[in-house]
C-alpha positions in Angstrom: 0.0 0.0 0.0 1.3 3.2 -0.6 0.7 6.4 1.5 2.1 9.7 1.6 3.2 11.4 4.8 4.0 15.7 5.1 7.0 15.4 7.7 8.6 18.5 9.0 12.0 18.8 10.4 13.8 16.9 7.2 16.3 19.5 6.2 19.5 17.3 5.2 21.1 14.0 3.9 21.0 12.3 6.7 17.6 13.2 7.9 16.8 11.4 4.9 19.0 8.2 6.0 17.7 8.3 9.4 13.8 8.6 8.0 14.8 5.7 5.7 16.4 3.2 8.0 13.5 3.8 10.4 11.1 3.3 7.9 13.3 -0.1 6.6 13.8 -0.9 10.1 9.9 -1.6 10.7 9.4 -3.3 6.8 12.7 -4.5 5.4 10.5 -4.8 2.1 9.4 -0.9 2.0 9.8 1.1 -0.9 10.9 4.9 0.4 11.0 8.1 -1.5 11.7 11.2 0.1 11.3 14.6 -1.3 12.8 17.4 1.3 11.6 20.2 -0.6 7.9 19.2 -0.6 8.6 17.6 3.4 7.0 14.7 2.1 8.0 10.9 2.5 6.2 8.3 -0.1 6.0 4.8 1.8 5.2 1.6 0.1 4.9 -0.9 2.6 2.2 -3.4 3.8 2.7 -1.9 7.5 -0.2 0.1 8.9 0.0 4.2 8.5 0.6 4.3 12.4 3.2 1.8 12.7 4.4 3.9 9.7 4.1 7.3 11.4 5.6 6.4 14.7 8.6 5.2 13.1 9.4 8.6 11.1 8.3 10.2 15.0 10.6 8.3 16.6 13.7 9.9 14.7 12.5 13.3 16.0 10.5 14.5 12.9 7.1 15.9 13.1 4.1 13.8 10.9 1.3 15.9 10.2 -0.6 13.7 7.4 
């Protein structure tokens, strides 16, 4: 399933990594694209969008869709 997510906070390289391996950490199988100048992270992943959000929350960054 994929699902969109605005995330706010994202303003490097390795915000990216650390939104990523989160992300990976919780579905090894994900597909992640993220695009820092929209603050938005594209998840494919058969994990619920909660599991989903908590994981990006848990690096620090803010999930407000």
């Amino acid at each position: 399933m994929n699902q969109i997510f605005t995330v706010e906070g994202m303003t490097c390289g390795h915000c990216e990594k650390a939104v990523t391996r989160a992300l990976l950490a919780l579905d090894a199988q994900a597909n992640v694209v993220i695009d820092r100048t929209h603050n938005t992270v594209q998840v494919d992943s058969e994990k619920n969008r909660e599991a989903l959000a908590q994981a990006i929350a848990d690096e620090g960054y803010r999930v407000s869709a």
